[in-house]
N, C-alpha and C positions, 0 to 999 in steps of 0.2 A: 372651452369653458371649464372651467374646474369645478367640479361637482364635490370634490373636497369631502371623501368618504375615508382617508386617512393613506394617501398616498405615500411613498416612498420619500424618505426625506437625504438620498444620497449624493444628490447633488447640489444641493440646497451650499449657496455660500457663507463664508464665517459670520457664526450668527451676533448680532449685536449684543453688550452688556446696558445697554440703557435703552427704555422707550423713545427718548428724545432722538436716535439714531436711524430710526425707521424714515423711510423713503414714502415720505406721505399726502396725496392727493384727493381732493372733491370733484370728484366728476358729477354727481349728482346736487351738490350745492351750485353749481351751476346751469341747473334749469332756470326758468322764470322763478319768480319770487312767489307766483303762488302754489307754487310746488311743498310750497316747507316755512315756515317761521325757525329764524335764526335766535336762536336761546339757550340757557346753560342751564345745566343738570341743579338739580335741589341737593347736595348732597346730604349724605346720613349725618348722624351725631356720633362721633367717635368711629371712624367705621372701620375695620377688621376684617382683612387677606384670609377668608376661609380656605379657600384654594384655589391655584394658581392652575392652567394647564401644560403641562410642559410640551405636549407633543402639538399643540395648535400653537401654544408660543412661537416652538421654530417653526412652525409652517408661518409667522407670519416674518419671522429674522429674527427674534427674543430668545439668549441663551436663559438657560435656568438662573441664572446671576442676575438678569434682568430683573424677571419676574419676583427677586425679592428686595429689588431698591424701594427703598421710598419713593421715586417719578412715578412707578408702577403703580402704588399701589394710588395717592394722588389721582391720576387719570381713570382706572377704573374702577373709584370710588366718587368719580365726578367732581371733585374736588378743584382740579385743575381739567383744561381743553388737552386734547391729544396733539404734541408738538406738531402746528403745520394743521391742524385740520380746523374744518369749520364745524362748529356742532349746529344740529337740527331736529328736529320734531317734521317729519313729513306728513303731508296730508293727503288720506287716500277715502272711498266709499264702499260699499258691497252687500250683497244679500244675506243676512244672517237668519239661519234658519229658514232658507226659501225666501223669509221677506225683506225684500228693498230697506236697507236700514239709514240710507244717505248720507250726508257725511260722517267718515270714522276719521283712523289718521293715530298716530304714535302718540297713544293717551298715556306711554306711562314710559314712553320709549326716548332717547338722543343719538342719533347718527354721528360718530365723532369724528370722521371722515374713513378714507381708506389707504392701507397700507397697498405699496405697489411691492410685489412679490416675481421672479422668477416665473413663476407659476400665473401670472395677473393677479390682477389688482383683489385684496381683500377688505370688504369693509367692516368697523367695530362698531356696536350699536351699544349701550347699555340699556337694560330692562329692571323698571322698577327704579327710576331716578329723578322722579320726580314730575308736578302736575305738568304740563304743554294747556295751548290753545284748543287744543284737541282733546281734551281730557273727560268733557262731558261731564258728568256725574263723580268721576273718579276722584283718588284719593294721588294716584300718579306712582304712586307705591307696587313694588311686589313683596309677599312673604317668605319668608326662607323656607317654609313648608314647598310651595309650589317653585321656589328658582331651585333648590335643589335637585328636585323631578327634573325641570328642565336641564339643569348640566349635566345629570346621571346619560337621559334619553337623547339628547345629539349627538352624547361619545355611544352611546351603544349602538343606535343606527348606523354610525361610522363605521362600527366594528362588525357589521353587519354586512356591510359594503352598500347599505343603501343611502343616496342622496339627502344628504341635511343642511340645515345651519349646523354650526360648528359654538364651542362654549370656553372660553379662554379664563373667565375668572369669577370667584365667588365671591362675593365682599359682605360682611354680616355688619348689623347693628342692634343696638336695644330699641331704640325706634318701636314704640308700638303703632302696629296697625291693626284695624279692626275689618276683618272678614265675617262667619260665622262665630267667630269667639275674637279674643285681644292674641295676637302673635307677635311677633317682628320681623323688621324690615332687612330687605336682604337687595342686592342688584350683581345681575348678573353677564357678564360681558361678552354676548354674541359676533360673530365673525361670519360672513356670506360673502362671495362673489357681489350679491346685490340681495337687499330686502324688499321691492318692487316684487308688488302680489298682483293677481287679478283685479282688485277693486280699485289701485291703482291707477288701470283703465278704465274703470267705470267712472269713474269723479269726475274724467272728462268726456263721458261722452254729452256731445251736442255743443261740445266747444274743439272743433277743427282743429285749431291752430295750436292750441296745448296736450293735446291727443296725438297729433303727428310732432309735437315736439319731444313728446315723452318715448313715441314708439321709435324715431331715428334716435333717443339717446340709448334704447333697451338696444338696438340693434346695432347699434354703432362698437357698445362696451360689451358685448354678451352674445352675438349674432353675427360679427362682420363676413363670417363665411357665404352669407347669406343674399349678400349683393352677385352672389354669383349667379348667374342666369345658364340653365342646361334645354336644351332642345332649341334652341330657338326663341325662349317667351321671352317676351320685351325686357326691357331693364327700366319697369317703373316704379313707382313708391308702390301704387297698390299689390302689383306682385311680388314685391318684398313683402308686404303683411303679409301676404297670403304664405309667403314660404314661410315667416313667422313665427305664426299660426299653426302650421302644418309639425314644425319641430315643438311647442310646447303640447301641442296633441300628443306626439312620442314622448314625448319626455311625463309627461305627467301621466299616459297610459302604463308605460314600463315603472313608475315610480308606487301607482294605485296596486301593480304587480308587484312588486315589492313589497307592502302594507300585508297582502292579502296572502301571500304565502308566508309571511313571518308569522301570525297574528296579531299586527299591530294594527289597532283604533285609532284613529286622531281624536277625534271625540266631537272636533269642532272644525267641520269641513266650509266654513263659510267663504264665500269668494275672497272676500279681508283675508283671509288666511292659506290660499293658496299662491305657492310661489311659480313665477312669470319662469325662472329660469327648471321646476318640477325638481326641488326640492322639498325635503320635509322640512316645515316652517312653524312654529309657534306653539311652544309645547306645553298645551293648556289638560286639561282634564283626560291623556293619553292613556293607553292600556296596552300591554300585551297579553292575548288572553292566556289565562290558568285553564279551566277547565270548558275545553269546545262548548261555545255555543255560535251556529251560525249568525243569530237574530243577536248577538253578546251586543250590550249597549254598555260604553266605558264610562259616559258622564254622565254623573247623578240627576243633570239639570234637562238630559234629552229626553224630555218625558214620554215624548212619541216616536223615540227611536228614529229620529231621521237619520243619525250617523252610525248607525248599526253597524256592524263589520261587514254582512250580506249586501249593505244598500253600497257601499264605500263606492265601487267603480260606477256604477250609475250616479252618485251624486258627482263625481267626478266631470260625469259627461255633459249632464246638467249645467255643472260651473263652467264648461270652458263655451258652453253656449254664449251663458250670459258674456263672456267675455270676448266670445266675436260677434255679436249683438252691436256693441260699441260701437263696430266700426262700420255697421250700415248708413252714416252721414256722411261718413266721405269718402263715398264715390266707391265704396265695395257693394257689390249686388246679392241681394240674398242667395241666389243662386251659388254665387264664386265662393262664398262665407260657407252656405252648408258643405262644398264640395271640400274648402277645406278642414272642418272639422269631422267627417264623414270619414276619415280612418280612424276614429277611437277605438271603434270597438275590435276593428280589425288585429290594431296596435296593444290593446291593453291582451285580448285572448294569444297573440304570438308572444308576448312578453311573459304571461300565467302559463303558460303551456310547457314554454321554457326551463321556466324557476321549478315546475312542478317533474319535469324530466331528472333536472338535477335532485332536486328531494327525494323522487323513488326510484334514482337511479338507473333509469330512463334511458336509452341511447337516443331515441326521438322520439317523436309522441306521434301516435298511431288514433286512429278515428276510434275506436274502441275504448283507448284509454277514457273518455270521457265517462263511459256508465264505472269503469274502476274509481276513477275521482271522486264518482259522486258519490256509487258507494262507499268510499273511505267517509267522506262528509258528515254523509249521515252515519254512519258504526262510529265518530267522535261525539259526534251531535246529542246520539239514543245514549248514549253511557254518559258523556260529560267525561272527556277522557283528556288528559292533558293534552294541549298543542304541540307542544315543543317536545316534549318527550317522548310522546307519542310517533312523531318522525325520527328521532335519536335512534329509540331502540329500535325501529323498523330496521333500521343498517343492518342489524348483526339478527335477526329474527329467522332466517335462513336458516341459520347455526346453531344461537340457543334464541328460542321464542320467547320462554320463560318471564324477562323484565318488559317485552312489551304487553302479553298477554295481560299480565299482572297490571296492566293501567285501565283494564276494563273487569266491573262488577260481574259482569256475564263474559266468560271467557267464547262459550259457544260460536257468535256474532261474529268476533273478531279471529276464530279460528279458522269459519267460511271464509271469510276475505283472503289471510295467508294464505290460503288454496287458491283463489285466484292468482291474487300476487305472484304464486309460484307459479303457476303455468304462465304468466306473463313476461316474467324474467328468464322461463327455459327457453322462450321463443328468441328470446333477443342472445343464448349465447355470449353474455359477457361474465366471464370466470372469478364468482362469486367474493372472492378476497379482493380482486380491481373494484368492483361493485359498492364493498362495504367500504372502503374506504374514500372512497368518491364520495359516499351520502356521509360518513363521517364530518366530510371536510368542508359541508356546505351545511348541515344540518345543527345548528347550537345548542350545549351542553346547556350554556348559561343565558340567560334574559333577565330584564330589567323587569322582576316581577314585581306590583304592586307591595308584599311584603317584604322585598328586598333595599325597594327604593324609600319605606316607612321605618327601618333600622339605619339607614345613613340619616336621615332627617332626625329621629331621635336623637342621634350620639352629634349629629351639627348644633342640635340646640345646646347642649353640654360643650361646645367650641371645640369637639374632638373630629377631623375631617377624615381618622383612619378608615373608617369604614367606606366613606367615598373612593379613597386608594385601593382596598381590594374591589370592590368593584371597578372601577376604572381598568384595571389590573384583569379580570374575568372577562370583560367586555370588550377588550379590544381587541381578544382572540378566544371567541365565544367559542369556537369547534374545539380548543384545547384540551382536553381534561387532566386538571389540576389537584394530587394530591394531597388530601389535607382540607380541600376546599368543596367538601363534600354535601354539607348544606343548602349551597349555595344552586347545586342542581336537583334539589328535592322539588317536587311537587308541593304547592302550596299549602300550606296548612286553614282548616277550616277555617280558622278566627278569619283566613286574609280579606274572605266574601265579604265581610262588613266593611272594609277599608273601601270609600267612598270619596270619589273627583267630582268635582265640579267647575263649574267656567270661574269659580273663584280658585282653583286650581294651576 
């Protein structure tokens, strides 16, 4: 399955100059009909190519020629169907905020089918294109404030190497929408293996038939390895969910490990919003944090901190409950269901253990290393010490200490720790220049810092996308350090703490 975190594009065949070229299929428009209402986007008024992605273009077969014809821009601006596909608004359920929210579904979203790639099958969604059946209360609208965020944060995770959706195009209008003040309208053209989240399954549970129809389609397009049977267990339907099951435990353990040693927030961990194949999915009121806080809460609206960055992999664990919950009607036993979601925690601490070897340069993590972590934790936590840079300069702190010491108010604190650190590293005997450049090359210069992603959204509303380009440019080879672009790896400036997300985000 392609987890599409910005692969190699060397064998990739000659890329098309037209959208109408692409090789393109509904696999999912072919569920039952209550799966989705088949409907066409509202488009903008006058709407306008903010920017185009060049490097998800080709991953889907789109030369940069492409992406500036008029068919392009047409489709994703909603204007026209994507050659060959069916558009849809799918309808899914889930718990938001802990509580059972019942039906949800693509309130502001069009599935426009999926490109078949080399690589499998990719599907194009538009965000922000208008009201669906599903739309509730809504307006079916996104703002250029919040699609911005979101195109910046799916290339940056990419660049990050952690699993996401992916962001192919910005499309701006004057369109006023009203959030907390009058803005405009913006849609944004997402790109996934599959958008099939948790709640997805929950919509059916207590209906058999459309629950084992969704899960042989998740497994058929996403899973086929999975019909494999090892030791002997039977080759039944039910032990295929359970094998499932058992892969999006991994996959979403190893992904909550990713979150967790980046400093990335979701902000909005609702079962609606996590993805089936443990990707990162729906980039609403997101944060990387500036300055440590364990308890750091990214969206202005979580007023009780349920999506904290501390709580993240326990709500993790949480949601994949509810989502093998579902399939206690048919014919899975609560026994067989806990036994298979019962490696989370195993799976999420080998994956953090991991990620955190490579950060402090680690050769394996040792039973000990844990009171080192924690202490790191908390000497981030008691100071308020930057995340990201805070690991940066660790690399070279061996040699000159100087810039990491310099991110903490109390040097003291963190000049204890470097004394641990250092008898840590002379145990493990790996010859300090191999070391530093290991933690260089995993460790990022650059993040999508809240003040950073509030200067592209300023110079978008002035129809300038340059600022989106160097970042895009910083982001997709975050360990780089780039001359010149010196700014852009500063610790945050105080005004950024007032810049404020929320689920209108």
């Amino acid at each position: 399955m392609t987890t599409y975190t910005g692969a190699s594009l060397a064998a990739t065949p000659p890329l098309a100059d037209s959208i109408g070229d692409l090789r393109v299929a509904n696999a999912y428009a072919g569920l039952p009909r209550e799966f989705h209402t088949f409907l066409r986007p509202q488009p903008l008024t006058d709407p306008r190519l903010l920017h185009a992605n060049a490097e998800v273009g080709a991953l889907l077969g789109l030369s940069e020629k492409a992406l500036r014809e008029p068919d392009f821009l047409r489709v994703v601006s909603g204007q026209e169907p994507l050659p060959g596909g069916r558009t849809l608004a799918a309808v899914y359920s889930g718990h938001q905020f802990g509580v059972w929210a019942g039906q949800l579904g693509d309130g502001r979203a069009h599935l426009l089918g999926e490109v078949v790639t080399p690589r499998g099958s990719l599907e194009l969604q538009l965000k922000g294109s208008g009201r669906t059946p599903y739309s509730r209360m809504g307006d079916g609208r996104a703002v250029l404030r919040s699609s911005v965020r979101e195109y910046l944060a799916s290339e940056a995770m990419a660049g990050l190497g952690i699993p996401t959706t992916r962001a192919l195009a910005l499309v701006v209008s004057d369109d006023p929408v009203y959030r907390e003040t009058m803005e405009t309208a913006a849609i944004v053209t997402r790109v996934s293996p599959s958008f099939i989240r948790f709640g997805s399954f929950e919509h059916w549970m207590g209906n058999p038939e459309h629950l084992r129809a969704l899960t042989d389609h998740v497994i058929e397009h996403h899973f086929p390895e999975l019909h494999d049977t090892a030791g002997g267990e039977p080759d039944t339907w039910e032990n295929t969910v359970l094998r499932m099951l058992r892969e999006v435990v991994r996959r979403t353990a190893a992904l909550i490990a990713d979150w967790q040693t980046a400093g990335f927030c979701h902000g909005v961990m609702n079962t609606d919003n996590m993805s089936i194949l443990g990707l990162t999915m729906d980039y609403g009121p997101y944060g990387f944090m500036d300055r440590f806080q364990a308890n750091h809460i990214c969206n202005h609206s979580d007023t009780h901190g349920r999506y904290a960055w501390n709580v993240q992999p326990a709500v993790a664990h949480w949601n994949l409950y509810r989502l093998g919950g579902v399939f206690l009607g048919v014919g899975l036993t609560e026994e067989a269901l806990r036994a298979a979601l019962s490696g989370y925690e195993r799976d999420f601490l080998g994956a953090y253990q991991a990620r955190l070897c490579r950060k402090f340069g680690l050769r394996a993590w040792e039973e000990t290393d844990e009171e080192l972590v924690d202490n790191w934790w908390r000497l981030l936590h008691g100071q308020r010490a930057d995340f990201t840079l805070a690991f940066r300069h660790l690399a070279a702190a061996m040699r000159d200490p100087a810039p990491f010491l310099d991110l903490f108010t109390d040097h003291g604190p963190a000049k204890d720790w470097l004394g641990r650190y250092r008898r840590r590293l002379e145990a493990q005997a790996v010859p300090d220049a191999e070391r530093e450049a290991a933690m260089l090359a995993v460790n990022p210069l650059y993040v999508l810092r809240n003040h950073l992603a509030q200067g592209a959204i300023d110079a978008a509303l002035r129809g300038d996308a340059g600022e989106i380009d160097v970042l895009l440019e910083l982001l997709r080879d975050p360990c780089t350090e780039r001359p010149g672009r010196e700014r852009y790896a500063q610790q945050a400036p105080e005004w950024a703490e007032r810049l404020e997300v929320s689920c209108s985000s």
